[in-house]
C-alpha positions in Angstrom: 0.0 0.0 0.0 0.6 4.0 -0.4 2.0 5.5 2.4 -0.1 8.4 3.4 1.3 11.0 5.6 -1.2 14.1 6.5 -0.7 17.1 5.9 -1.6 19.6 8.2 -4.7 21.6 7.0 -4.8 20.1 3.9 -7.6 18.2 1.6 -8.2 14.4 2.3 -7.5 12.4 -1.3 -8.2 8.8 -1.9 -5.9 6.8 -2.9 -5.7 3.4 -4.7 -3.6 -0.1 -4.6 -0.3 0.2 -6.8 -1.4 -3.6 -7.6 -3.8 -1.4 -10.1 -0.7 -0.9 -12.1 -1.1 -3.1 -15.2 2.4 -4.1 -16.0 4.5 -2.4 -13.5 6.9 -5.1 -12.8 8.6 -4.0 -16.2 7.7 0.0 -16.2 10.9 2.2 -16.6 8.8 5.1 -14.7 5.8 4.1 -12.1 4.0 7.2 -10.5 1.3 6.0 -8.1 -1.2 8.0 -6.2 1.0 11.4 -6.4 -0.5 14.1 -4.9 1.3 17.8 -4.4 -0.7 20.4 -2.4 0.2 24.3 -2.7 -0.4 26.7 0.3 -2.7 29.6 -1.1 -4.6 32.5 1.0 -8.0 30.6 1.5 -6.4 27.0 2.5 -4.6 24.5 0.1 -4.6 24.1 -3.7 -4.4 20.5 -4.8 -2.4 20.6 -7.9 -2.1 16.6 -8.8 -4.5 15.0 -7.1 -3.8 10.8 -7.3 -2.7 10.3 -10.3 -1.3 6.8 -11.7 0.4 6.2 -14.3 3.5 3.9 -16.5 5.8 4.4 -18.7 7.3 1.5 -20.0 11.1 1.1 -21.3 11.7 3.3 -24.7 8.0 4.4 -25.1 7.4 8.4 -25.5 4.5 8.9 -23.1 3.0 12.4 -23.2 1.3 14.6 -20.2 -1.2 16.6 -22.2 -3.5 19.5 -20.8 -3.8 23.0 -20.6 -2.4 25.4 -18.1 -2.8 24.7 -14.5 -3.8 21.1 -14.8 -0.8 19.8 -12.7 1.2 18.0 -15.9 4.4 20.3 -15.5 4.2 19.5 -11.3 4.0 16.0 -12.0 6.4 15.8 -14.2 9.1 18.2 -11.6 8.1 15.8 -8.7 9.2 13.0 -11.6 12.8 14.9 -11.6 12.9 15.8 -7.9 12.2 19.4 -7.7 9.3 19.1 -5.7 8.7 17.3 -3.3 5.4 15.1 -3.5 3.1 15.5 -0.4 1.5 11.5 -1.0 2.5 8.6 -3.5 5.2 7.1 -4.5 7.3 7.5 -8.1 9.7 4.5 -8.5 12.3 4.3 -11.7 13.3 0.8 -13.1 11.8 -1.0 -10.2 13.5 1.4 -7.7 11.8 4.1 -5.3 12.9 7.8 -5.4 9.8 9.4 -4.2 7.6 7.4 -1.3 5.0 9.9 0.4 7.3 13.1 1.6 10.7 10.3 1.3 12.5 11.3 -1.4 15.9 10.8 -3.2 17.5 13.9 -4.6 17.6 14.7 -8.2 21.3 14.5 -8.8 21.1 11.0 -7.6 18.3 9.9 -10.1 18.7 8.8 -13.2 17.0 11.5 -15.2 18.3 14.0 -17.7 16.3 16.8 -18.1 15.0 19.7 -20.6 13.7 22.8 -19.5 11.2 24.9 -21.1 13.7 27.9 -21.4 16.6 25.4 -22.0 18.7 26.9 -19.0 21.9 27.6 -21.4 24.6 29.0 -19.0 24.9 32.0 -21.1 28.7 32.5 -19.9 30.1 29.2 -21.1 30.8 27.9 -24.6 29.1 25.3 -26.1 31.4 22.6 -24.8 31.1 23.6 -21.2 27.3 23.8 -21.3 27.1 20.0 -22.6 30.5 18.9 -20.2 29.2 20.6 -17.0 26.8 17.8 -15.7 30.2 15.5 -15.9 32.0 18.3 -14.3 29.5 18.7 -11.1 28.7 14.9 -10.9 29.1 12.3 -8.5 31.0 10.1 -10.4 34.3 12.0 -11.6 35.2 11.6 -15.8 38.5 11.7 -16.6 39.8 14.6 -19.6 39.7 12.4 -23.2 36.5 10.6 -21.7 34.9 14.0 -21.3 36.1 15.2 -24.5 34.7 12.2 -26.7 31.5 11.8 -24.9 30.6 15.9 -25.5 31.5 15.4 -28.9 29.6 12.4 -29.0 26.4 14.2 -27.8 27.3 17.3 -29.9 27.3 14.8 -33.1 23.7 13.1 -31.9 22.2 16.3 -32.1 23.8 18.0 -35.1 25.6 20.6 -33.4 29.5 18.7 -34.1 31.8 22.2 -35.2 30.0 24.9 -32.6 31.9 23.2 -29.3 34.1 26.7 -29.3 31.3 28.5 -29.7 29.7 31.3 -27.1 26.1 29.5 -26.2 24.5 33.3 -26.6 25.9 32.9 -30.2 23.3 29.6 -31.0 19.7 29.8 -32.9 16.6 29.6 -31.0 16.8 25.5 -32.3 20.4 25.5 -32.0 19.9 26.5 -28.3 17.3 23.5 -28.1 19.5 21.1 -30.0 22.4 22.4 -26.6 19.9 21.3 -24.0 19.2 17.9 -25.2 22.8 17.0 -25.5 23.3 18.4 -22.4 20.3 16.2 -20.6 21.6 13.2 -22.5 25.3 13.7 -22.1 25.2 11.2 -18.7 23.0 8.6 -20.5 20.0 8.7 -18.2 17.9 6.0 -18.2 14.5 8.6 -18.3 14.3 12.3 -20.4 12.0 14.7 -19.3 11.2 17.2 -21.5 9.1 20.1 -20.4 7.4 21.6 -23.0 11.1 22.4 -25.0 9.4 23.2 -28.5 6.9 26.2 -26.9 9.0 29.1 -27.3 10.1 28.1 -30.9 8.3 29.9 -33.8 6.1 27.6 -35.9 8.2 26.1 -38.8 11.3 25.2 -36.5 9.0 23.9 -33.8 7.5 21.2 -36.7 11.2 20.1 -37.8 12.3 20.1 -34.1 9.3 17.7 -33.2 10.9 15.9 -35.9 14.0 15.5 -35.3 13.3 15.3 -31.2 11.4 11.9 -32.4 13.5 10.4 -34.5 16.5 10.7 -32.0 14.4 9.2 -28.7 13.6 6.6 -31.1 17.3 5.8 -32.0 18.8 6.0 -28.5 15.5 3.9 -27.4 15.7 6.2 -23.9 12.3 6.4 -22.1 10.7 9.7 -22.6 8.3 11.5 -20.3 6.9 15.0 -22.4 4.9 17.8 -21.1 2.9 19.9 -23.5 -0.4 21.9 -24.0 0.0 21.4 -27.7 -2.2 18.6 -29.3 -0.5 17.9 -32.7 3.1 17.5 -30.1 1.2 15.1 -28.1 -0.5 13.3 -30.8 2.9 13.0 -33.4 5.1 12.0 -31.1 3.8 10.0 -28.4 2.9 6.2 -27.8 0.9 6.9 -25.3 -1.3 10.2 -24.0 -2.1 11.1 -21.0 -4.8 13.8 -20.5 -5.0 15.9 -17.5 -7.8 18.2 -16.1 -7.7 19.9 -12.9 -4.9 17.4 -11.4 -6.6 14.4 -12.6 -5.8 11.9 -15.6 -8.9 12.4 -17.3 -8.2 9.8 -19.9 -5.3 7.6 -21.3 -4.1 5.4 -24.3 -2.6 5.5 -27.8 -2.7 9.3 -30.0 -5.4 7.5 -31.5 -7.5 6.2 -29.0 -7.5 9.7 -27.1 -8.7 11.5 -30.7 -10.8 9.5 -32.1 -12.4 7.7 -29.0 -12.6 10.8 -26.6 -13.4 9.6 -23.2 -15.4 13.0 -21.5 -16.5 16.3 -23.7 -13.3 17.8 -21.9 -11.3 15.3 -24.0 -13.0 15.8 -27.3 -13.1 19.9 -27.0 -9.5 19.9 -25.9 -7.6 17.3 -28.5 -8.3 18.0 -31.5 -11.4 20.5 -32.8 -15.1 19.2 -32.1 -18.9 19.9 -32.8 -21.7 19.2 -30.4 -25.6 18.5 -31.2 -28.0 18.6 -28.7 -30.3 15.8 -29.1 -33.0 13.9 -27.4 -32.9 9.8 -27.8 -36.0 8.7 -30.1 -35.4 4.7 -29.5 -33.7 1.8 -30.7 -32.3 1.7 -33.8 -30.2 -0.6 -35.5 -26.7 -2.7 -34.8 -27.4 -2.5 -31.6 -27.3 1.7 -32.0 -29.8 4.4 -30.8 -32.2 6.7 -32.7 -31.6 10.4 -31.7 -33.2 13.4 -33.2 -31.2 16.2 -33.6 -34.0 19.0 -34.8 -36.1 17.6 -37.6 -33.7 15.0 -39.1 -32.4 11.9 -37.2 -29.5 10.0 -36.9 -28.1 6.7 -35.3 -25.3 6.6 -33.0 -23.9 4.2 -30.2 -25.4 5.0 -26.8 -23.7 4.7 -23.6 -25.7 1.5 -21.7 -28.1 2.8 -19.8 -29.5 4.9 -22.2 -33.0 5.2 -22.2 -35.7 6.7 -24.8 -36.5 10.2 -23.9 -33.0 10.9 -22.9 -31.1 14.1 -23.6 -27.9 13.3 -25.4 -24.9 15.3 -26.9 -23.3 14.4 -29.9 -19.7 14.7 -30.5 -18.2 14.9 -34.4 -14.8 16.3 -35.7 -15.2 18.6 -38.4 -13.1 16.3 -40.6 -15.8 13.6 -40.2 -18.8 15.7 -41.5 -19.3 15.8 -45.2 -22.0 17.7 -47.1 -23.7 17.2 -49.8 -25.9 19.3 -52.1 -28.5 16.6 -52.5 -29.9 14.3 -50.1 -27.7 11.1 -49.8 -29.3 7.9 -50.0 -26.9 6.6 -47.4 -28.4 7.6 -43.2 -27.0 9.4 -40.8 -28.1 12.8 -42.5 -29.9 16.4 -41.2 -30.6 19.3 -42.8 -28.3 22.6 -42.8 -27.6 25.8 -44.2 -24.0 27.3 -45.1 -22.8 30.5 -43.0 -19.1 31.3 -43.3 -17.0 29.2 -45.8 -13.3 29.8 -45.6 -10.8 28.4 -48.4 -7.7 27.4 -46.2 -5.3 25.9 -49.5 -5.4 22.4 -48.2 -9.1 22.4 -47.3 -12.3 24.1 -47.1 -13.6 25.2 -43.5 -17.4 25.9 -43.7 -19.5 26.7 -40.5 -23.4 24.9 -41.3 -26.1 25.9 -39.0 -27.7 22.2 -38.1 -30.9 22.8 -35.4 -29.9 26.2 -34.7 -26.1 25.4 -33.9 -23.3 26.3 -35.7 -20.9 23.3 -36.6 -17.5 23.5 -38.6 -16.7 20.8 -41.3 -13.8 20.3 -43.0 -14.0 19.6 -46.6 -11.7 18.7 -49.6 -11.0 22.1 -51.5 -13.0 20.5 -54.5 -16.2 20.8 -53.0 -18.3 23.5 -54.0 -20.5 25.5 -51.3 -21.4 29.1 -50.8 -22.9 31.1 -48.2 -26.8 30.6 -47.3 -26.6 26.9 -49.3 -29.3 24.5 -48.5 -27.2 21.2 -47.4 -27.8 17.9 -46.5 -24.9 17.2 -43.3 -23.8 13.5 -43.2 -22.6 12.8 -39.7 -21.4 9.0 -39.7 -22.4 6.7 -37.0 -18.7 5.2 -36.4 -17.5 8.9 -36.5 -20.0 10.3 -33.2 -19.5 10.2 -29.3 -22.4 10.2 -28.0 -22.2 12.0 -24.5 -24.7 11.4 -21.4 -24.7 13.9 -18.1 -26.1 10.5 -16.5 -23.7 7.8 -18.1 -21.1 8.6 -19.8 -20.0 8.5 -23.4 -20.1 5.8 -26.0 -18.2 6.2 -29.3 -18.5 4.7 -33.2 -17.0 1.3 -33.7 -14.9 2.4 -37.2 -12.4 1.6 -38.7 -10.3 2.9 -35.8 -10.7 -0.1 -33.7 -8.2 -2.1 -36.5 -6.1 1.4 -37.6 -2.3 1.0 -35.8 -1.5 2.5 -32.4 0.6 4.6 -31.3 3.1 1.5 -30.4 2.6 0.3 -33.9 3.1 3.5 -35.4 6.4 4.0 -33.3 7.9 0.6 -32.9 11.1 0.6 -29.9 
């Protein structure tokens, strides 16, 4: 079990069994039950409150959520900055964090990343990647040093700018520094807190890249922080989502997009419309009936579901199509064209269904203009359905045989 000290004053949190774990006899990073409390004027703030988690050996696993949600405290209680106020955070097997027991962070096996990069802006590029040897436990001799900087220098494309001032390096030169520098002692776990945010647009995309293709080469197990979805879905094997210091939902970049687990999930990853609708009965393959204004569609309903029932429905933009003529094919409602922006790759077009606005993205061949008449196909395998009483149930596509994250990034 979890050891539990209290805290004086602060909030009581339930915590669960680390036996929950599934597979945590071979997880590189194990975080059970963490909780981190922050004094504030009124009381205590919880800022991770019980999460669980693993990270298994060479997998890129992703903290995703907006500001405030507790990923970058996790992941700093992960390094050993803070100290966690419950739980326990084991790497390889091996404690370093057990309720307010901790080990310090120059004796874990972490290299690290910092959003600003931390350059020491008075040393070269040489002593920037050479000063964790320098300060460490373990003492490196001289031509050691020297070939395992330039080894790290060469890994991430920086070999020829070891003389050089580190205030003299691009924006994704700087970035290119701090990863050789948190991989220059050949930590077992990276974290990386969100190290692409303060890049400008086009380097950030190559750097996501290139940040990818190297964690996949060295096989090092990756923990990320980031508020950016495309980051989090790219690059990871596996997402976790976080909301208010809870894991709100976890699994493969396409499990958490395309089978979004609360409406907080499928507003926040990715772009998403939502219907209002009342459920009209059963319908077929085991769906439900729901009318959504006039027209009506079939979707899968959570179980409990009962006729009468108020009901949301959940589609990304990229799953409606439109037509100018009624399909003969289900799953269709009437709509009418408002704005309709040509974007190169694609056409956006907002269509007021039952008095909402919804957004669908279209190929750019499709034709429509303002105040069009349309007829909006919202497939069955491609909608949430969301219940205040019982949850959400989602399509059963294609998506249930399309590669995962893991098969998308083999180790």
């Amino acid at each position: 079990m979890v050891e539990t000290g209290a805290i004086a004053g602060a909030p009581s949190v339930t915590t669960t069994s680390a036996a929950t774990l599934t597979g945590s006899s071979t997880a590189a990073l194990e975080v059970v039950d963490l909780v981190k409390d922050y004094p504030i004027a009124s009381g205590w703030h919880r800022a991770v409150d019980g999460i669980t988690f693993a990270v298994e050996p060479g997998h890129f696993y992703t903290l995703l959520g907006p500001s405030g949600c507790g990923k970058t405290t996790t992941l700093r209680c992960v390094a050993g900055l803070e100290r966690p106020d419950r739980g326990r955070i084991s790497l390889a097997g091996q404690d370093v964090a057990r309720g307010k027991d901790v080990v310090p962070p120059e004796r874990r096996d972490i290299g690290m990343v910092f959003q600003n990069y931390a350059i020491w802006p008075h040393m070269t590029v040489f002593e920037n990647v050479a000063f964790p040897l320098r300060v460490g436990r373990t003492k490196v001799r001289k031509p050691e040093l020297v070939q395992r900087v330039d080894e790290a220098l060469d890994l991430v494309q920086l070999t020829g700018y070891a003389s050089r001032p580190a205030t003299q390096l691009s924006g994704g030169q700087q970035q290119r520094l701090a990863l050789a520098r948190a991989l220059i002692r050949r930590p077992s776990l990276l974290l990386l807190d969100e190290p692409l945010s303060n890049l400008d647009a086009r380097l950030r995309d190559r750097m996501r890249s290139e940040i990818r293709t190297l964690q996949r080469r060295l096989g090092i197990t990756t923990l990320f922080v980031t508020h950016d979805q495309v980051e989090a879905l790219s690059m990871s094997n596996r997402i976790a989502v976080m909301d208010g210091g809870h894991i709100v939902q976890e699994g493969t970049p396409r499990e958490i997009y395309q089978h979004p687990a609360t409406r907080f999930v499928a507003g926040f990853v990715g772009s998403s419309n939502f219907l209002a609708g009342t459920v009209a009965g059963p319908g077929s393959d085991g769906r439900m009936r729901l009318r959504i204004g006039d027209g009506e569609i079939e979707a899968a309903c959570p179980d409990g579901t009962a006729t009468g029932d108020p009901v949301t429905v959940s589609v990304r933009p990229e799953n409606v199509a439109v037509h100018a003529e009624r399909p003969a094919v289900g799953n269709v409602v009437a709509g009418t064209v408002g704005q309709v922006l040509f974007v190169g790759e694609a056409v956006d077009a907002t269509i007021d269904v039952a008095g909402v606005r919804i957004v669908a993205h279209l190929h750019p061949s499709v034709q429509v203009v303002r105040d069009m008449a349309v007829w909006v196909e919202l497939p069955a395998e491609d909608c949430t359905v969301i219940h205040d009483d019982h949850g959400l149930a989602s399509g059963t596509g294609s998506a249930a045989d399309a590669p995962t994250g893991e098969d998308m990034y083999p180790n």
